[in-house]
N, C-alpha and C positions, 0 to 999 in steps of 0.2 A: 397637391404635394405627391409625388411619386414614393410608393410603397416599396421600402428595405426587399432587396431581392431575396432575400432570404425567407422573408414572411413572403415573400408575391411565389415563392417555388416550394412553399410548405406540403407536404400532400396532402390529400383528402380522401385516398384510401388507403388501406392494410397493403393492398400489393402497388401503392407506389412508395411506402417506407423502402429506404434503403438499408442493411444489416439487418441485425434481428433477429434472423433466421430461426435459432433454437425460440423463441418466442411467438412468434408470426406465419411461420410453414404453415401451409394446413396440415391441420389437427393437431397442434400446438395448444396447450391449453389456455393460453391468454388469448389466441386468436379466437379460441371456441367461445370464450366466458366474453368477449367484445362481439362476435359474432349471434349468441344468443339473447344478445341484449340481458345477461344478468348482471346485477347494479349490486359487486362485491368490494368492499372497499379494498385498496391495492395501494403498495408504497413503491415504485418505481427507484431503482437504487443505481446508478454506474455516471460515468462520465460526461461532461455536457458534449452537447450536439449529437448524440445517439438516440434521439428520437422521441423523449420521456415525454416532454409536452405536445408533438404531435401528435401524438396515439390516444393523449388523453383528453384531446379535442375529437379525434374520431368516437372514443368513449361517450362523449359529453353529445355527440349529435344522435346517438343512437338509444340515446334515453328522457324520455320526457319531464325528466328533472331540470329545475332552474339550473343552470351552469354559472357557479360565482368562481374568481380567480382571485389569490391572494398568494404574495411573494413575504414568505417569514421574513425575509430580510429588511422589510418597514413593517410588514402590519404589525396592529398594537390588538390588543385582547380585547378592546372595544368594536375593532373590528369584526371579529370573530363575533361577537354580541350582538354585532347589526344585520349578522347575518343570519343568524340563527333565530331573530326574531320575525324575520320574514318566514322560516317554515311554518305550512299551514295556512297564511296569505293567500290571497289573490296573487301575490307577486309570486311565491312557490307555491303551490294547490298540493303540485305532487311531489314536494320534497324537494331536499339541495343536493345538488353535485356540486361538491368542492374541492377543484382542485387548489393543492395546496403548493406550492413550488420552493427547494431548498429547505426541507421540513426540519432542517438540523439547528435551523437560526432561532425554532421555538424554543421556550422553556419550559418544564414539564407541569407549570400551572393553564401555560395556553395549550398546549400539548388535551392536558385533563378536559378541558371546558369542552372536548370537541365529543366526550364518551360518551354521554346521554343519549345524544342524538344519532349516534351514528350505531346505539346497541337498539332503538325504536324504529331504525330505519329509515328517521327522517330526512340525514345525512348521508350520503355515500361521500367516502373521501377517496379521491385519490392524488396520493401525495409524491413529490419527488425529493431525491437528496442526490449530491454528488458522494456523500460520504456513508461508511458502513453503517446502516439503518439499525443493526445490533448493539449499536454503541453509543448513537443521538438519537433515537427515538425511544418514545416511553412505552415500558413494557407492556402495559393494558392497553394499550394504542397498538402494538403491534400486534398482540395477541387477537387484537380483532381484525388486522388485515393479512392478505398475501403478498408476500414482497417478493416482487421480480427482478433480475437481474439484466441492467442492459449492457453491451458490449461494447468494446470501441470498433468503430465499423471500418474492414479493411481497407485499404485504395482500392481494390479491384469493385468493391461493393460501392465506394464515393465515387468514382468516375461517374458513372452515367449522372449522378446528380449534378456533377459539374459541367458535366456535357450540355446537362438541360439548362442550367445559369447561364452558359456561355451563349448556346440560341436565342434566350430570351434578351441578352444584352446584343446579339446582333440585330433582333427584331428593335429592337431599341434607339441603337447606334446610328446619329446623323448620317455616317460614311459607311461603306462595307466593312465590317469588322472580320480580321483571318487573328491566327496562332500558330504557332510554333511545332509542328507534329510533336506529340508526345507531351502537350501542353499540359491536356486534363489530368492525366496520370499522375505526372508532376507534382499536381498542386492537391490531388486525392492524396498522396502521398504523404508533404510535406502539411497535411491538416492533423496530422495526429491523432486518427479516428474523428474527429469531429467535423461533421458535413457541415454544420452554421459557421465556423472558420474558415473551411474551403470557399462555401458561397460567398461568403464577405470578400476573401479574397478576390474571386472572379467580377466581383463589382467593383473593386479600388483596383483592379488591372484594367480594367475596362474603360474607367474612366482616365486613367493614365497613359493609354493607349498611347502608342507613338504615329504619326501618320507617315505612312511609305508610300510610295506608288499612286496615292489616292485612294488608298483606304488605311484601316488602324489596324494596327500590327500589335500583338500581345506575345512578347519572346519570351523564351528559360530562362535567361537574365534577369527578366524583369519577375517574373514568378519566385526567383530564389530570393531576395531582395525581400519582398509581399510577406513572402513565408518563411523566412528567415529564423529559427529557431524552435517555427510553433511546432515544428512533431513531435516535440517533446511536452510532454504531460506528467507538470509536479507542483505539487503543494503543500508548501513547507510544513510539516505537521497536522498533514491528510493523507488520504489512504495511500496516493502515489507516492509520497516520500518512501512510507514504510514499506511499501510494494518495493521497489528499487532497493531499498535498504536489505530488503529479505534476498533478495535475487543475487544481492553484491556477496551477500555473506556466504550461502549457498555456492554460489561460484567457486567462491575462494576454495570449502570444503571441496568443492566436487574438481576440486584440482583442473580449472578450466582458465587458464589466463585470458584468454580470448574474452568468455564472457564478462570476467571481472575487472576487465579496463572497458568492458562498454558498459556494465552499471558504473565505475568509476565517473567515467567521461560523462553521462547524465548528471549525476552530483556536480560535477566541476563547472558543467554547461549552463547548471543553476544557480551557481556561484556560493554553493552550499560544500563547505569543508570541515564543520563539525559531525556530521553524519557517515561519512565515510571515514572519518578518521577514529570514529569509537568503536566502528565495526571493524576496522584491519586491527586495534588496539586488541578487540576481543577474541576476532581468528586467532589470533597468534598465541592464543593460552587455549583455546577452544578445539580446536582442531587440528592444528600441528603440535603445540604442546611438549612434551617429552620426548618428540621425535625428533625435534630440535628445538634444544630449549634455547639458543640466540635469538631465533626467531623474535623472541619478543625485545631484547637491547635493539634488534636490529629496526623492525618498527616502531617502537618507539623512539630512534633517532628520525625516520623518516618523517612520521607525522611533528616530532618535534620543530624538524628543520623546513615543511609542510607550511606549518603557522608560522615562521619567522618570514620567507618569500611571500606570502601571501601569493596571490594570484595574477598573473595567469601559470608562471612559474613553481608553483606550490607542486603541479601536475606532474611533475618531472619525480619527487621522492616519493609521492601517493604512489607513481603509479609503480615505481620501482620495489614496492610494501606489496601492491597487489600481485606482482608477479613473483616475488620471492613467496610469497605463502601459496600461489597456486600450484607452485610447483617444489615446495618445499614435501616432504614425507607427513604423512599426517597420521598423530594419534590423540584418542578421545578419552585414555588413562587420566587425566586430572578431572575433567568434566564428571567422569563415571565415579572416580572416589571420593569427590567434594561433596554428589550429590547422597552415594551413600550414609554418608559421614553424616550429612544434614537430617536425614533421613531419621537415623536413630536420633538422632539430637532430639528432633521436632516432637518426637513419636517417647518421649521422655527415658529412652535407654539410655542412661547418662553413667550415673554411678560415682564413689568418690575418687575425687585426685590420691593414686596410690601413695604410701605415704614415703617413699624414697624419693618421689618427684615433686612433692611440699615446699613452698617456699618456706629455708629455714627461720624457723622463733620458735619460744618457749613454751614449752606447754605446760599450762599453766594449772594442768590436772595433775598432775604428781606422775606419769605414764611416762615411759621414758620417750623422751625429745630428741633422740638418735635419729637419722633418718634413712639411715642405712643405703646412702646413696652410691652408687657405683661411678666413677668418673672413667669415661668411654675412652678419654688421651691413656691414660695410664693401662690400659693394655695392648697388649699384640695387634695390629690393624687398625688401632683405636676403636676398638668395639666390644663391647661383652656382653652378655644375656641378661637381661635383666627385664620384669614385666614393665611396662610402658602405660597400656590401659588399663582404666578400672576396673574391677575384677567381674563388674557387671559384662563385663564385653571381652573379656581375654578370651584371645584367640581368633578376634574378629578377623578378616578381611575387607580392608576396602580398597584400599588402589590394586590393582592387578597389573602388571609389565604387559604392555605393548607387545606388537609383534613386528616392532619394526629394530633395525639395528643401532640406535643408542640404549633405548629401554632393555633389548635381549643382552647386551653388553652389562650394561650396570646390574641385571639379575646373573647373572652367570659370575660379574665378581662378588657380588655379595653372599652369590652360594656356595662358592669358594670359600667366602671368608668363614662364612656361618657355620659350614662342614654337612650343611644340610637345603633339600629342594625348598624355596619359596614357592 
């Protein structure tokens, strides 16, 4: 049976990984600690096909430990049992290398069982996750390992890899097998960082070959088709979601429409429209805010009207939401007073409700049950001086006016009205 091109173009040293670079340069410190053969347990953290389990087969050859491999996504703890019974064996003399793959699918009992052995030395783990290692792995677990970050690795860094897939599929190939100038690139491109995506694709283009002339022809056509959505990398309630989530909202603030219709259009492309729509929900009180305060009716008819089209048409008011707040005026006046406000709450500056602002009843201590409330209609501008906070906090400040022109508007009539500067 002919070996997955992808496993047959694996590499077998440090300089023929592809990306990496901050990790693998010489004098890199993962290259040094793989280069000096020390056996330090290591969590391998970032996107698939970036290279996590090839490296830790390079690891795995450069050390005289048993190499066992387990995928958290079946093994069972008895697993883990059978393996740790072989340390000390004739089967491991000098111990186990475990690579551990997807280490987020454990739970923090199989997680636990791996501590003993890996604080005696008899264990070296080295484990992979696609997801932040800080949030699925167990704290005593990590505290004994180094966790590196891998990259998604750019087209210019995939091409050669797809270069070399393509050779070996022409070594391959009944007939002479050509491409399309500008083929490799293409498909470096359209992998979304992920060189085990690209390769696969060069094997299902391959074998789909069209025949011309008397050899097989692989065209751009046929690669858009192959790769068809894959550069985009998300997972609904993993890092990528929230990565794009963060990127959407940031745009918006950073008053950039450009970028905030292309994290839009990833949401829309994943057919995900609750995620973008909590996040324009929350710009528009976050960071435009008092600088125009429609902003928010106005977003909240788009995403309203959003969920009523569903898709693919939903993209039409989304995206009219992201471009009105990126180029709407932006102020952080509510953000900054809610949190002070909370602040004192939290930190117990409270104090009582003063007693003009008491919901009125009897009091039922004989004290008089006046409430001495001032009603704000009944004077001049509808307003009149009266304390508001508890006497714990009179005088506080927490909202501060903007410096943009509705908030400088509304302080300039109220200081008018007040006869004095806010």
């Amino acid at each position: 049976m002919q070996r997955p091109l992808a496993d047959e173009i694996r590499p077998k040293t440090l300089d023929e990984v592809v990306g990496q670079r901050h990790l693998l340069a010489p004098g890199a410190v993962l290259r040094r600690l793989i280069e000096s053969g020390a056996e330090a347990n290591m969590v391998f953290y970032g996107p698939s096909g970036t290279g996590k389990t090839t490296i830790a087969n390079i690891v795995a050859e450069r050390t005289q430990k048993a190499l066992y491999r387990l995928n958290a996504t079946t093994a069972s703890l008895q697993d883990i049992k059978d393996i740790i019974a072989d340390v000390g064996t004739l089967l491991a003399p000098g111990g186990v290398l475990l690579y551990l793959d997807e280490i987020q699918y454990f739970n923090k009992k199989q997680q636990q069982s791996l501590l003993e052995f890996m604080e005696n030395g008899k264990l070296t783990l080295i484990a992979s996750t696609t997801e932040n290692p800080y949030f699925y792995v167990y704290g005593a677990l990590l505290s004994r390992s180094t966790v590196f970050e891998f990259k998604a690795v750019s087209p210019e860094e995939a091409e050669p890899a797809v270069l070399r897939a393509l050779e070996i599929e022409r070594e391959r190939s009944p007939l002479p097998l050509a491409w399309e100038e500008g083929l490799p690139l293409q498909i470096a491109a359209a992998c979304g960082g992920d060189v085990r995506k690209a390769v696969n694709a060069v094997e299902l283009l391959s074998q789909a070959a069209r025949p011309k002339k008397g050899e097989l022809f692989i065209s751009k056509e046929d690669a858009d088709q192959v790769s068809q959505r894959s550069a985009m990398r998300y997972d609904k309630g993993g890092d990528a979601m929230y990565d794009i989530a963060s990127a959407l909202m940031k745009s918006l603030r950073g008053s950039d429409p450009d970028a905030a219709l292309h994290y839009l259009a990833r949401f829309l492309e994943a057919g995900d429209l609750i995620t973008p729509c909590r996040r324009l929900l929350c710009s528009a009180s976050e960071d435009v805010g008092m600088a125009y305060p429609q902003a928010v009716a106005i977003v909240k008819a788009c995403v309203d009207t959003a969920m009523q089209l569903g898709l693919p048409e939903a993209q039409l008011p989304l995206a009219q939401a992201a471009v009105l707040l990126a180029t709407a005026p932006k102020s952080n006046s509510v953000v900054e007073g809610i949190g002070r406000a909370r602040a004192d709450v939290r930190a117990g500056r409270t104090g009582d409700v003063p007693r003009q602002l008491q919901n009125v009843h009897a009091d039922t201590t004989g004290f008089d049950n006046r409430q001495h409330y001032l009603y704000p209609h009944n004077f001049p501008g509808h307003w009149v001086d009266q304390q508001y906070l508890p006497d714990a906090l009179k005088g506080v400040k927490y909202y501060e006016w903007g410096e943009n022109k509705t908030e400088q508007a509304a302080k300039a009539y109220w200081e008018k009205l007040k006869g004095r500067e806010l």
